[in-house]
C-alpha positions in Angstrom: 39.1 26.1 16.3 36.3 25.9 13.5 36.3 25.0 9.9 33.5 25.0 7.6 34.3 23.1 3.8 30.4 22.3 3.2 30.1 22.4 -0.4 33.1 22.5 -1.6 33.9 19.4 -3.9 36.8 17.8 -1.9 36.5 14.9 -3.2 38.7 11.5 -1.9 42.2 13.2 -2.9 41.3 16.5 -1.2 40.0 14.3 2.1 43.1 12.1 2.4 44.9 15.1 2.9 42.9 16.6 5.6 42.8 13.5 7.1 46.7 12.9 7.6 46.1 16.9 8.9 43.6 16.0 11.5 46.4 13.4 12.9 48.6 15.9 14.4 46.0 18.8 14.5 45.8 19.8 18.7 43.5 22.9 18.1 40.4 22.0 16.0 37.5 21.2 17.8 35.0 21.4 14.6 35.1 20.9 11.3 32.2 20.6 8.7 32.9 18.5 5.7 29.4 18.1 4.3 28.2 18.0 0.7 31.9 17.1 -0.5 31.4 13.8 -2.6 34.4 12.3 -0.3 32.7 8.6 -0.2 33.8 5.6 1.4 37.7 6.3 0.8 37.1 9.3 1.9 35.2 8.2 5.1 37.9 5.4 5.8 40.9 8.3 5.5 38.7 10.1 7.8 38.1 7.1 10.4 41.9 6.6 10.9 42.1 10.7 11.6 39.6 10.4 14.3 41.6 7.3 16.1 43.8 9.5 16.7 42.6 12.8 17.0 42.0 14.6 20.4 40.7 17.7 19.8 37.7 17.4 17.6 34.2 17.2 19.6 32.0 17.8 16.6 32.4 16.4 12.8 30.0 17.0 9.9 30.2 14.3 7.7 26.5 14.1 6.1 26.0 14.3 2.3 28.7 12.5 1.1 28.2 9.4 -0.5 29.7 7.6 2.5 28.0 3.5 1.7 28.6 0.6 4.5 32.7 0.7 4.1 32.9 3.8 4.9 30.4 3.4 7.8 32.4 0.7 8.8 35.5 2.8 9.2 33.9 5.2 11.3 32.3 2.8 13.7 35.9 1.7 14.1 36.9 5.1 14.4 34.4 5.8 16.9 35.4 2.8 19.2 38.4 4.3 20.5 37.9 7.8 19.4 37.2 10.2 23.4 36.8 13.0 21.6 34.1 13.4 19.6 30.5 14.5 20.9 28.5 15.0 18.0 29.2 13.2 14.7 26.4 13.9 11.4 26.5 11.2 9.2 23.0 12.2 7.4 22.0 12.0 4.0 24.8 9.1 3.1 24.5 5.8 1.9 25.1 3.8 4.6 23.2 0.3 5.2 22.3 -2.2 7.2 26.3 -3.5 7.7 27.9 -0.3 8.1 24.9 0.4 10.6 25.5 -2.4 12.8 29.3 -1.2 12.6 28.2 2.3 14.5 25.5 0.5 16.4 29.0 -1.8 17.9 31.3 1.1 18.4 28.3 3.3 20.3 28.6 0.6 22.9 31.8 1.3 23.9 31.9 5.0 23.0 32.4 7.4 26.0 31.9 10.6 24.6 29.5 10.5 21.6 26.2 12.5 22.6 24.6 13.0 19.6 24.7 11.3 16.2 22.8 11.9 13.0 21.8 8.6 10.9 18.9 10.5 9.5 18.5 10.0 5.5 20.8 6.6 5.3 19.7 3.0 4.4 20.0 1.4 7.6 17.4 -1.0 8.6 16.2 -1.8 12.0 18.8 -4.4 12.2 21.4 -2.5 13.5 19.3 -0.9 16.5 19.9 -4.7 18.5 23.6 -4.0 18.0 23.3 -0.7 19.9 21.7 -2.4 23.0 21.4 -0.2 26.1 24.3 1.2 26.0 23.1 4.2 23.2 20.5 5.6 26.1 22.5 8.6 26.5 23.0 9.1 23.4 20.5 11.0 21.1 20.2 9.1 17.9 19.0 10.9 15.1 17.4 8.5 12.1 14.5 10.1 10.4 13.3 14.0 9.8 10.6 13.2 12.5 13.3 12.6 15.4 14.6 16.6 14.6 
């Protein structure tokens, strides 16, 4: 139910592959692709997984190079994903538009409980597109918030 890839220079290629896996994959409920240099290609191959995907409740996405398309993808992903309780973005390059992507989607997220923003360029911006709705939801942006 568990698979740990931190580290292990996927790359874009390597991602788009477990991506189209994580479409039909029932039995996976955690997979840690940190540290893999997948990037915003990567994070968009991944975003379409998790529209689909029912079984995952925790994704480990942080140290990737993911920038605001990428961030984009997954705030899309996250919109209709039911799944997914805990998603770590930290450590990325994501900005003040793919912020205020995640900040939209965590309004109409159900299941998210945790997310990790910590490390990225976001901006303060993206906290009005969050609004109330993010109150159950602990948001992790800086090493202080740990």
């Amino acid at each position: 139910t568990t698979i740990y890839l931190y580290g292990n220079g996927i790359g874009d290629e390597g991602i788009k592959a477990i991506g189209e896996a994580l479409k039909v994959n029932t039995s996976l409920t955690e997979i840690n692709l940190a540290d893999n240099k997948i990037g915003d290609e990567g994070a968009k191959s991944i975003g379409e997984a998790l529209k689909v995907n029912t079984s995952l409740t925790v994704i480990s996405l942080g140290q990737n190079e993911i920038g605001d398309e990428g961030g984009k993808a997954i705030g899309e992903a996250l919109k209709v994903n039911t799944s997914l309780i805990e998603i770590h973005l930290d450590r990325n390059e994501i900005g003040d538009e793919g912020g205020k992507a995640i900040g939209e989607a965590l309004k109409v997220n159900t299941s998210l409980t945790q997310i990790d923003l910590n490390g990225n360029k976001i901006g303060d911006e993206w906290k009005e597109a969050i609004g109330e709705a993010s109150l159950s939801i602990n948001i992790i942006l800086n090493d202080d918030d740990y």
